[in-house]
N, CA, C and O of each residue as an XYZ file, in Angstrom:
732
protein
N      17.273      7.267     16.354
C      16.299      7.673     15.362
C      16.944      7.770     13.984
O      16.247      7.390     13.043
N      18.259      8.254     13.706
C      18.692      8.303     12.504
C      18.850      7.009     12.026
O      18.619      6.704     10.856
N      19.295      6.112     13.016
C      19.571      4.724     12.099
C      18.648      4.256     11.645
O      18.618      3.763     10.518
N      17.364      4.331     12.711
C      16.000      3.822     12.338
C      15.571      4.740     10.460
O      14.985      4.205      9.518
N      15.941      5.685     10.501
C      15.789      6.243      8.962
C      16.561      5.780      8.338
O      16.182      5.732      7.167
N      17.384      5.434      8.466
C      18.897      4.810      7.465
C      18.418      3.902      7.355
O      18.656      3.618      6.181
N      17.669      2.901      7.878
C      17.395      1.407      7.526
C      16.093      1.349      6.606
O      15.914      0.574      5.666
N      15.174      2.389      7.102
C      14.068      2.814      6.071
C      14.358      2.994      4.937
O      13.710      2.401      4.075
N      15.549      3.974      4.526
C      16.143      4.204      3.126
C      16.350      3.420      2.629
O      16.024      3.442      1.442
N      17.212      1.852      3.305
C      17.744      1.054      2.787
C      16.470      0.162      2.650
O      16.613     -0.503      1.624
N      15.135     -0.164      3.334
C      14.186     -0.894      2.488
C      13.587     -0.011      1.449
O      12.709     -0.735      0.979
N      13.554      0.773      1.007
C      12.918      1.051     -0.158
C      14.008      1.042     -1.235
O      13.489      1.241     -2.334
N      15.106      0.910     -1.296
C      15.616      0.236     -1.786
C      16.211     -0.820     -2.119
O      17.132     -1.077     -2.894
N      15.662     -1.321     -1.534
C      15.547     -2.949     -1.124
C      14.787     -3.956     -1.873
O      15.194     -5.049     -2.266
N      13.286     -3.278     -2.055
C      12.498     -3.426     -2.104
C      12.495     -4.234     -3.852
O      12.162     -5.350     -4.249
N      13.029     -3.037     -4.511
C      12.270     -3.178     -6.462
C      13.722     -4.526     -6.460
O      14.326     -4.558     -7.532
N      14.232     -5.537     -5.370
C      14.965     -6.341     -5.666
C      14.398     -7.596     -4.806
O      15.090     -8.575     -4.525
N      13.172     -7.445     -4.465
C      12.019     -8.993     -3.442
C      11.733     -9.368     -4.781
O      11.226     -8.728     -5.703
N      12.227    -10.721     -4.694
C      11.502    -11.747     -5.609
C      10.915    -12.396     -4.894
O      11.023    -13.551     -5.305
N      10.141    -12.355     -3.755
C       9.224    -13.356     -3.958
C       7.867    -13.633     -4.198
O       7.229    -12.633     -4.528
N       7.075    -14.930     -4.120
C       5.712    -15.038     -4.834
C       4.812    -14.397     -4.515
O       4.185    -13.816     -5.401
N       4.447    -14.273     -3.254
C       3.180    -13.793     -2.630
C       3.581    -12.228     -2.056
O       4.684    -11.693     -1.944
N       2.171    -11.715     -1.732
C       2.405    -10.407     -1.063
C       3.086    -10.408      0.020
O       4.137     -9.781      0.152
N       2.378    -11.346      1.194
C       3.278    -11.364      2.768
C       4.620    -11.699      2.559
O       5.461    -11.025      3.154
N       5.094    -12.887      1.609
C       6.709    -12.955      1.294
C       7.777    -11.917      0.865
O       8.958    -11.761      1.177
N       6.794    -11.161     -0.096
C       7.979     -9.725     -0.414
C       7.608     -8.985      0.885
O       8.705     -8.766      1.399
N       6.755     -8.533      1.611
C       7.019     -7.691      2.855
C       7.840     -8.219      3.867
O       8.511     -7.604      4.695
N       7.689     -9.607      3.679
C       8.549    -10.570      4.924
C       9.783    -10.414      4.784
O      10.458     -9.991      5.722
N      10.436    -10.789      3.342
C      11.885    -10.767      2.686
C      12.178     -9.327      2.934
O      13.292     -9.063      3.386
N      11.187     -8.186      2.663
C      12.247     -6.739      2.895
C      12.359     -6.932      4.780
O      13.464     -6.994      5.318
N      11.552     -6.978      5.282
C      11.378     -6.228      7.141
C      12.686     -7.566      7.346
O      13.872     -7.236      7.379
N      12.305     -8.903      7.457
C      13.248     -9.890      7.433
C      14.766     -9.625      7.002
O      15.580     -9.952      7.866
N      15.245     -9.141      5.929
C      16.514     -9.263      5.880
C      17.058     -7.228      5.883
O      18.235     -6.897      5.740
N      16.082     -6.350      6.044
C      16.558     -5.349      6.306
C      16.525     -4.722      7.481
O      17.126     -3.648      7.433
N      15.745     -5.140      9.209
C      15.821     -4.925      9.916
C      16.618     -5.599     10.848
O      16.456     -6.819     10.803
N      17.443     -5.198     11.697
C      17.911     -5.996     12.722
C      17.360     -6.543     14.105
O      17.643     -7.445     14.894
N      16.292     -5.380     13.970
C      15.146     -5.230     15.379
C      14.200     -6.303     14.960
O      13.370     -6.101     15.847
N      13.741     -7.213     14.330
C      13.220     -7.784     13.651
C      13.872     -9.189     13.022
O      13.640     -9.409     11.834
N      14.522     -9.962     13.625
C      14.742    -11.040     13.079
C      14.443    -12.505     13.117
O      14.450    -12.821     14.307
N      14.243    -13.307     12.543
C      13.256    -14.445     12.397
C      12.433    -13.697     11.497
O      12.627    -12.642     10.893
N      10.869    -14.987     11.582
C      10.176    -14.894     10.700
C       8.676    -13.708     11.289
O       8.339    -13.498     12.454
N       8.249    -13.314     10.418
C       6.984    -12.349     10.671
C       5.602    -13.327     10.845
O       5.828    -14.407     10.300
N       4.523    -13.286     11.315
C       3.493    -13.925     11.244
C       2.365    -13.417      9.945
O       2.213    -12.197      9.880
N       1.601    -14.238      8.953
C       1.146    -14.217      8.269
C      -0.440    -14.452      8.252
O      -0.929    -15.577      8.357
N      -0.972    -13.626      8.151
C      -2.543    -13.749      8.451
C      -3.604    -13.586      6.932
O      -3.274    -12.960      5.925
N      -4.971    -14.369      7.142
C      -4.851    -14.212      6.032
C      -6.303    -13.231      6.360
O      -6.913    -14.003      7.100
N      -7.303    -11.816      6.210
C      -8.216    -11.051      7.003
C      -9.405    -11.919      5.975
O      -9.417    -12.263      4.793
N     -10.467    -12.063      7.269
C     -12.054    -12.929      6.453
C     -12.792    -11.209      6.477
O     -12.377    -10.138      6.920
N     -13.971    -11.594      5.814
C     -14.984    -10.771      5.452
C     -15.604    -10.311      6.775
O     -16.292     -9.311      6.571
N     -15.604    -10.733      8.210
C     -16.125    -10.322      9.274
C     -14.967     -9.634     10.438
O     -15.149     -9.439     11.640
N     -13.633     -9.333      9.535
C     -12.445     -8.612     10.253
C     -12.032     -9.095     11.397
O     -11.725     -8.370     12.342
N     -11.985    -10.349     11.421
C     -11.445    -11.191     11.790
C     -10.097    -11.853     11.171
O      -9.523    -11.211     10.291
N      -9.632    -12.939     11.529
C      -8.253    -13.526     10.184
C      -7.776    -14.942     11.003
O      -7.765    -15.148     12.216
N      -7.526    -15.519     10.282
C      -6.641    -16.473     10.107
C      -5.412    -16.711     10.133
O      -4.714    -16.256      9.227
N      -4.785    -17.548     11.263
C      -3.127    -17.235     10.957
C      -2.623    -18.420      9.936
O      -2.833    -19.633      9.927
N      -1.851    -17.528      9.059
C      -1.603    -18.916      7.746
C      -0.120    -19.150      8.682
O       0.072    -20.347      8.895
N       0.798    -18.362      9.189
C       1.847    -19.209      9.987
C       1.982    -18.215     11.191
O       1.643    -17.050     11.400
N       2.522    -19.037     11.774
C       3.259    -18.275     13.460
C       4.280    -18.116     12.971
O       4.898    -18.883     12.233
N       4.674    -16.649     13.500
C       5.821    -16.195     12.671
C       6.764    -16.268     14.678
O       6.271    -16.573     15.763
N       7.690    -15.984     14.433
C       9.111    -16.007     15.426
C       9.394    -14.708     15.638
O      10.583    -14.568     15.922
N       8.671    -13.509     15.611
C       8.721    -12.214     15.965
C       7.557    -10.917     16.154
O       6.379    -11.218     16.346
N       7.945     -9.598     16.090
C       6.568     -9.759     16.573
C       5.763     -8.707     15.545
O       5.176     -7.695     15.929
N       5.844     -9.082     14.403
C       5.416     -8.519     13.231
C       4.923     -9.397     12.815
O       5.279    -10.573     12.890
N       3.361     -8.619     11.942
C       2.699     -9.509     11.045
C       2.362     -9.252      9.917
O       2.076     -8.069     10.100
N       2.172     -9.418      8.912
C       2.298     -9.403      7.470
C       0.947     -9.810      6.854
O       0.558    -10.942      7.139
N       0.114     -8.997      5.990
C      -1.314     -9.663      5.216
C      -1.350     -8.649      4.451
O      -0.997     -7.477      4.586
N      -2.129     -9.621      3.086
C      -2.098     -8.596      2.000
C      -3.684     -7.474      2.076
O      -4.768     -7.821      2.545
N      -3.431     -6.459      1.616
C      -4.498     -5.284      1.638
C      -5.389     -5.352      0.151
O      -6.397     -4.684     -0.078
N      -4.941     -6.035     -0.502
C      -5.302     -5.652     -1.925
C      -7.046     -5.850     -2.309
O      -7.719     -5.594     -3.307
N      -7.286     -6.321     -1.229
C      -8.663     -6.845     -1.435
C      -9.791     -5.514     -0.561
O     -10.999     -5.523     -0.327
N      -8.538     -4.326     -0.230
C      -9.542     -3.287      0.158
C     -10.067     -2.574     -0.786
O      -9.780     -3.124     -1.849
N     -11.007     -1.154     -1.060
C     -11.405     -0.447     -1.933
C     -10.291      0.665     -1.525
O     -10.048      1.153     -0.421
N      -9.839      0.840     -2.493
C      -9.098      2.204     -3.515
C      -7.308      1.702     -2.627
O      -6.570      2.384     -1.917
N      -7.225      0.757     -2.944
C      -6.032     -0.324     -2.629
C      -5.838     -0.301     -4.488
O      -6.596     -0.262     -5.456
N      -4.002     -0.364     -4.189
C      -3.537     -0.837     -5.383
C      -3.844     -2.452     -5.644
O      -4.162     -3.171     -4.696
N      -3.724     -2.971     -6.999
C      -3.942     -4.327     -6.946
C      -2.713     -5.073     -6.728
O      -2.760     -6.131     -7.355
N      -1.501     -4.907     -6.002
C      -0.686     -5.316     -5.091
C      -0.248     -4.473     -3.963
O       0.596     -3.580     -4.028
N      -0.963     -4.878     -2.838
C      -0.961     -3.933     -1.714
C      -0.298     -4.766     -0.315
O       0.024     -5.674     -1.082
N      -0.048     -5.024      0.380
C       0.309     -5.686      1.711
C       0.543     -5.175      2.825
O      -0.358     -4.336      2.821
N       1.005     -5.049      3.675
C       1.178     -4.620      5.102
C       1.702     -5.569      6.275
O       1.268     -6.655      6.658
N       2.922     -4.696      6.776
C       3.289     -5.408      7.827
C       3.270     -4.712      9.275
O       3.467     -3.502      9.162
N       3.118     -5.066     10.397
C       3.270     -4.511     11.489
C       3.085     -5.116     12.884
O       3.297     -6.322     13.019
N       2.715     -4.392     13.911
C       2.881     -5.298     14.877
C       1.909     -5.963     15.238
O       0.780     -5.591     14.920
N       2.123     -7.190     16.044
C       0.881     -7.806     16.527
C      -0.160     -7.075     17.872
O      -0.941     -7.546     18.699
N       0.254     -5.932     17.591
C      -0.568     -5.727     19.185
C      -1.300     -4.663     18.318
O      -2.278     -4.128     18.841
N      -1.003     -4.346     17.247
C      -1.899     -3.575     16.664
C      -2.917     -4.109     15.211
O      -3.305     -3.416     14.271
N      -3.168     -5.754     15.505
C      -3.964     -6.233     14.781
C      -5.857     -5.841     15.153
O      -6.763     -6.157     14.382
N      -6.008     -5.295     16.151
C      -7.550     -4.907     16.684
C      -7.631     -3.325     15.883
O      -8.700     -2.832     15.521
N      -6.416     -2.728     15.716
C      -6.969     -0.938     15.341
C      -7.076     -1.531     13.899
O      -8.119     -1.293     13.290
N      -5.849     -2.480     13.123
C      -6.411     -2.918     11.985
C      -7.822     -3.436     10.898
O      -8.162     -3.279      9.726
N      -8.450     -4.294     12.432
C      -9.710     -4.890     12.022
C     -10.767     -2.950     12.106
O     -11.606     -2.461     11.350
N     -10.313     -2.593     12.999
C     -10.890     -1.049     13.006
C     -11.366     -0.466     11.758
O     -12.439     -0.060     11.313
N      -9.898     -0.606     11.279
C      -9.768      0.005      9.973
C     -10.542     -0.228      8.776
O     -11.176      0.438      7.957
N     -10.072     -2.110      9.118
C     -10.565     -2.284      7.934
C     -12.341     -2.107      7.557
O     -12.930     -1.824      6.513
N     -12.898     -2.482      9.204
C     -14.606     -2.556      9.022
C     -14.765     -0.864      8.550
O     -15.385     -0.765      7.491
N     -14.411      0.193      9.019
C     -14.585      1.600      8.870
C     -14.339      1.747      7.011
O     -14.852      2.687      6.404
N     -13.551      0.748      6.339
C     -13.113      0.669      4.987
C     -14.345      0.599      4.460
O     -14.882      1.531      3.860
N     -14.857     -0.529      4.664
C     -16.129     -1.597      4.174
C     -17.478     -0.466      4.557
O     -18.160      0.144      3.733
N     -17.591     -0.427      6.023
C     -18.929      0.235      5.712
C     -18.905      1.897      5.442
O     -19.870      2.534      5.866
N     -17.857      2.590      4.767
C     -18.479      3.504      4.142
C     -18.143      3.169      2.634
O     -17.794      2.052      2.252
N     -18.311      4.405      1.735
C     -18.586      4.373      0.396
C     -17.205      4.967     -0.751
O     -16.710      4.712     -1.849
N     -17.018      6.179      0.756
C     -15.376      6.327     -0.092
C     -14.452      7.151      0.731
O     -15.053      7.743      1.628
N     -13.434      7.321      0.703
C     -12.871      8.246      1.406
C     -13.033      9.273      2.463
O     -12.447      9.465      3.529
N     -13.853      9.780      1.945
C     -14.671     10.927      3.022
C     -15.307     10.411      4.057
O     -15.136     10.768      5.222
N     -16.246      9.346      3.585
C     -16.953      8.461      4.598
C     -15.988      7.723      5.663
O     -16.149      7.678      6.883
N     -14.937      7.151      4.893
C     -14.302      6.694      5.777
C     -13.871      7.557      7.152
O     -13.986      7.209      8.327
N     -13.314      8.856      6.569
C     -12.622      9.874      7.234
C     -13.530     10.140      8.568
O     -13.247     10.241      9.762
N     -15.034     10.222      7.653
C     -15.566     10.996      8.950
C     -15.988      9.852     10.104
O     -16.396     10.179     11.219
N     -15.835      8.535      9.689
C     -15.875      7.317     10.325
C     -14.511      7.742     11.319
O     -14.565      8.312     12.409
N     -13.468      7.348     10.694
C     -12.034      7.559     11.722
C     -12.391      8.575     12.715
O     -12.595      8.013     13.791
N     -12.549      9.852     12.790
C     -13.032     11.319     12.710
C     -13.598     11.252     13.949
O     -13.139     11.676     15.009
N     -15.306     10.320     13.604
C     -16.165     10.144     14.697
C     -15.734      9.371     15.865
O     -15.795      9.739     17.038
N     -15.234      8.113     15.355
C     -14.358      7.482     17.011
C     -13.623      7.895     17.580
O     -13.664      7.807     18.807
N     -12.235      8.777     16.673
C     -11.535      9.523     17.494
C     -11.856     10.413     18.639
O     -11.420     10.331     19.787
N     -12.922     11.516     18.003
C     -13.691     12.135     19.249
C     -14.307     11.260     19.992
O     -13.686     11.280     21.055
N     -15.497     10.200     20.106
C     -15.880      9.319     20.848
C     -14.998      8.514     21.678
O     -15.440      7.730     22.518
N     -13.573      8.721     21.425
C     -12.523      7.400     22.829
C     -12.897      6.091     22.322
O     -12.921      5.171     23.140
N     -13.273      5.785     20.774
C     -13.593      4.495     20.764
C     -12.561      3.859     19.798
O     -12.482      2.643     19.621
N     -11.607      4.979     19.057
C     -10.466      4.913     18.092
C      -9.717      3.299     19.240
O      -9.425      3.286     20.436
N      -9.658      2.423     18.421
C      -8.286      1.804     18.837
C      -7.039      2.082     18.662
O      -6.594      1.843     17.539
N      -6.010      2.720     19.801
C      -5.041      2.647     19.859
C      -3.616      2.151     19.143
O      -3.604      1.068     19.729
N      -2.788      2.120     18.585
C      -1.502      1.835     18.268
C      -0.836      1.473     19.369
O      -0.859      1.880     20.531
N       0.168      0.074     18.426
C       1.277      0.066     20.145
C       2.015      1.569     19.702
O       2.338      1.969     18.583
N       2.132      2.182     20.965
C       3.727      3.498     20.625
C       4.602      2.735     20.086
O       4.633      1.514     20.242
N       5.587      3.562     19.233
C       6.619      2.980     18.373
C       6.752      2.176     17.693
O       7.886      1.920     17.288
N       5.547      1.368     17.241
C       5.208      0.374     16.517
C       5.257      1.038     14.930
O       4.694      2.012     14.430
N       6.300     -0.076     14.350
C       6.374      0.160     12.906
C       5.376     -0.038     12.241
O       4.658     -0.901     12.745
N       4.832      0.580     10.890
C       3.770      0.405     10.099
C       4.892      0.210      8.788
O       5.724      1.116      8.778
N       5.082     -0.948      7.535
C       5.080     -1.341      6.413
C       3.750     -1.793      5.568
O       2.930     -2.684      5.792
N       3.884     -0.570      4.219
C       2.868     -0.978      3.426
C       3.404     -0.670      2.274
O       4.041      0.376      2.147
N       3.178     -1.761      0.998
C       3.863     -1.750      0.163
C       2.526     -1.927     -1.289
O       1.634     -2.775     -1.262
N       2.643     -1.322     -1.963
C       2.072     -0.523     -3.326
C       2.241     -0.788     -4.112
O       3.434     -0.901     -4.394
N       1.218     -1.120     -5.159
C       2.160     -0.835     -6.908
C       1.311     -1.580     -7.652
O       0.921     -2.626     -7.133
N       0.789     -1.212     -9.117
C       0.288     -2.079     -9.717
C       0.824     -3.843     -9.770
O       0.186     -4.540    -10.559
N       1.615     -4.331     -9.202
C       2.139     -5.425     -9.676
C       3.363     -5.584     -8.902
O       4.094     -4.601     -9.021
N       3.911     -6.664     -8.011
C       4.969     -6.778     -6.852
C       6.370     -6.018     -7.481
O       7.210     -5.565     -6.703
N       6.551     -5.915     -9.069
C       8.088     -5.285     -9.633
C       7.959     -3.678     -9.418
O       8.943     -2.981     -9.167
N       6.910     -3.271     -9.518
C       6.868     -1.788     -9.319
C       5.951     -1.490     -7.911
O       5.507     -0.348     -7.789
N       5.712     -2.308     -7.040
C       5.515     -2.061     -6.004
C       6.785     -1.429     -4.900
O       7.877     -1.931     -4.632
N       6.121     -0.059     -4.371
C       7.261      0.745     -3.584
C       6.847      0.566     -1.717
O       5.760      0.071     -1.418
N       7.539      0.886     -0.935
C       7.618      1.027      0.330
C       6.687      1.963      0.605
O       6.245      2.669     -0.302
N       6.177      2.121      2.173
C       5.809      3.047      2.470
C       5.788      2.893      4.020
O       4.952      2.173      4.567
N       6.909      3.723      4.843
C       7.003      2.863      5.979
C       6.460      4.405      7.283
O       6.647      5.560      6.902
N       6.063      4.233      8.183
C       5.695      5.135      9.311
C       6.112      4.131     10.797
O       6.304      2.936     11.021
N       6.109      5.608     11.716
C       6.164      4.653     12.853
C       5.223      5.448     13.597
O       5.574      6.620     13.738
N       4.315      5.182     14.019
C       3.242      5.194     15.103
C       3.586      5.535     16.685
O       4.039      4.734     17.504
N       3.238      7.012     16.924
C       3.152      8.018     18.073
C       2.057      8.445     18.593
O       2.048      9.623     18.952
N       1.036      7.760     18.751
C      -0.296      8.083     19.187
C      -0.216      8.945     20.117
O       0.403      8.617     21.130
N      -0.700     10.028     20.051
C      -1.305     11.511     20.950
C       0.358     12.346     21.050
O       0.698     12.951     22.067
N       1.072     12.253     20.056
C       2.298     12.851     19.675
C       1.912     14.549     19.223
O       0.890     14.924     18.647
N       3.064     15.391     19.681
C       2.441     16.763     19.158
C       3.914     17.488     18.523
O       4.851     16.900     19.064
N       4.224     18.132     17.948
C       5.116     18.866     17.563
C       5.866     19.301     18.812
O       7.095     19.335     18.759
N       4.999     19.761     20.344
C       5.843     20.539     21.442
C       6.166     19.295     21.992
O       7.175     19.353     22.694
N       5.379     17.608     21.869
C       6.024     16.714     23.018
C       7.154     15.776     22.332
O       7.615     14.822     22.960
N       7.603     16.103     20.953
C       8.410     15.672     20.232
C       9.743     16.319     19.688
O      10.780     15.731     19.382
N       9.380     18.114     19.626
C      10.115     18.614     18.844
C      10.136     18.659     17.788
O      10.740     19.622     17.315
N       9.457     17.597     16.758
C       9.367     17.419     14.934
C       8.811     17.864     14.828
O       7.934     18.079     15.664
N       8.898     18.509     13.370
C       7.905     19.199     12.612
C       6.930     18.092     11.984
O       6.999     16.897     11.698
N       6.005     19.105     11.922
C       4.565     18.687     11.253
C       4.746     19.205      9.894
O       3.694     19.094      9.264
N       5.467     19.605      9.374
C       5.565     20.457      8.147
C       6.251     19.090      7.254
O       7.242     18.538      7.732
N       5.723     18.649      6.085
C       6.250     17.809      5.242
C       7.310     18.309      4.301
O       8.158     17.496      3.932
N       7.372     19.733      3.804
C       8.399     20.497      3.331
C       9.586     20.416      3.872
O      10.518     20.735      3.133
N       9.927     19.965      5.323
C      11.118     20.441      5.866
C      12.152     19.404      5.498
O      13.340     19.399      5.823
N      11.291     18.259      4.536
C      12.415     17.709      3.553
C      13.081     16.495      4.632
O      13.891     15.737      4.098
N      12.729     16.222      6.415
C      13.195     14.814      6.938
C      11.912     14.327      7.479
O      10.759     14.589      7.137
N      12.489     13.372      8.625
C      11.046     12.968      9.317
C      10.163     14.001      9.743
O      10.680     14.994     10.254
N       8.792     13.941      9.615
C       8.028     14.757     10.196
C       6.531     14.345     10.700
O       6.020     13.528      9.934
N       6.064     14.553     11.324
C       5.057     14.100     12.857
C       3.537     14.489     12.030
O       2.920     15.480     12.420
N       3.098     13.825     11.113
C       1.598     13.484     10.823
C       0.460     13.230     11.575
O       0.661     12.215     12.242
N      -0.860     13.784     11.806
C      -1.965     13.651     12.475
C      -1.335     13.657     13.866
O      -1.222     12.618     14.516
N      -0.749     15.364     14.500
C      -0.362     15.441     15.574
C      -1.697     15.066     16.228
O      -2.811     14.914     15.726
N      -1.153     14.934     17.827
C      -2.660     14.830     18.628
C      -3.702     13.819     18.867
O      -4.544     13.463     19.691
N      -3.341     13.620     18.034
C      -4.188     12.261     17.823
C      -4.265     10.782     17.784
O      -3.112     10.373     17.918
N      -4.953      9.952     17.683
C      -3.960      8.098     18.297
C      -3.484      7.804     16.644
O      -2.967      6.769     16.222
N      -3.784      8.890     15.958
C      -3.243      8.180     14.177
C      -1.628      8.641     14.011
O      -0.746      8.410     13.184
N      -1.746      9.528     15.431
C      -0.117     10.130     15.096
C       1.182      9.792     14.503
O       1.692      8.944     15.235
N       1.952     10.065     13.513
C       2.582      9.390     13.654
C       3.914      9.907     12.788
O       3.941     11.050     12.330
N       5.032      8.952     12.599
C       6.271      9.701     12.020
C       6.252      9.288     10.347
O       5.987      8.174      9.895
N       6.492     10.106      9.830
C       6.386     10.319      8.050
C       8.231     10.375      8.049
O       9.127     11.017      8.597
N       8.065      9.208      7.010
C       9.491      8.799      6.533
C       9.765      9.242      5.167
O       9.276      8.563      4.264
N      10.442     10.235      4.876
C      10.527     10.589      3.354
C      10.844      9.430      2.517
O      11.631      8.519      2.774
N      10.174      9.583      1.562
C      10.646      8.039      0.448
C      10.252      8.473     -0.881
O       9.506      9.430     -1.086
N      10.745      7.787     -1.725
C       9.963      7.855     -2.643
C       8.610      8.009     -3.362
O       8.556      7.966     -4.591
């Protein structure tokens, strides 16, 4: 677990040094040359209007990469990388994005499936990369790893974000997951 944070540290600083063109390429170039668990290429999708997608390449591992920027209250350089087994909670996401109006709506969307058993799942331990910023030079990291129905007693971590290391977000629940201090 510590190295897995040590390597986190080292993509967000990694990061304000991706030159490349597109959104999926700077997420590809950081997970690509800063993970070891992760090597080859990521798969690149591109999401249609019915949350569905397109694969723009077959990637050689088992991460996938598409840009977010085209969601509401998304920076206008946004992207995301993660695993392929968690491309269905994605499309989740994204329709729950679309048909409400703002935040709240969304929430009580997430909210309502969770209680209903209709939440799609996370793979366990599956990395989440999402990367931010008005514009790819000041775009920052933002990395989690995914513990669905994780609790403070079946982990030991704190839930407390103060305690200044990793700490265990939306215990209990399939959104569970580990908060990586960063920037």
């Amino acid at each position: 677990m510590k190295r897995m944070v040590l390597v986190l540290v080292g993509l967000v600083v990694f990061t304000a040094s991706a030159q490349a063109q597109t959104v999926p390429e700077v997420i590809e170039l950081v997970v690509g040359q800063s993970l070891p668990r992760f090597p080859g290429e990521a798969t690149l999708i591109k999401w249609n209007a019915d949350y569905t997608y397109e694969t723009l390449r077959e990637g050689s591992n088992t991460l996938v990469c598409y840009d977010c920027a085209d969601e509401r209250d998304r920076a206008l350089f946004s992207a995301q990388c993660t695993s392929l087994a968690n491309l269905d909670r994605v499309a989740q996401n994204r329709r729950f994005r679309v048909e409400t109006e703002d935040a709240a709506g969304e929430r009580a969307m997430l909210d309502a499936a969770e209680q209903a058993g209709t939440r799609v799942q996370p793979e366990y331990d599956s990395i989440w990369f999402r990367m931010d910023g008005a514009d790819q030079a000041s775009a920052l990291l933002h990395a989690t790893i995914a513990m669905p129905g994780a609790t403070t007693e079946s982990t030991g971590l704190s839930d407390n974000r103060r305690t200044g290391g990793v700490w265990l977000m939306d215990t209990g629940t399939s959104a569970a997951h580990l908060m990586i201090p960063g920037r």
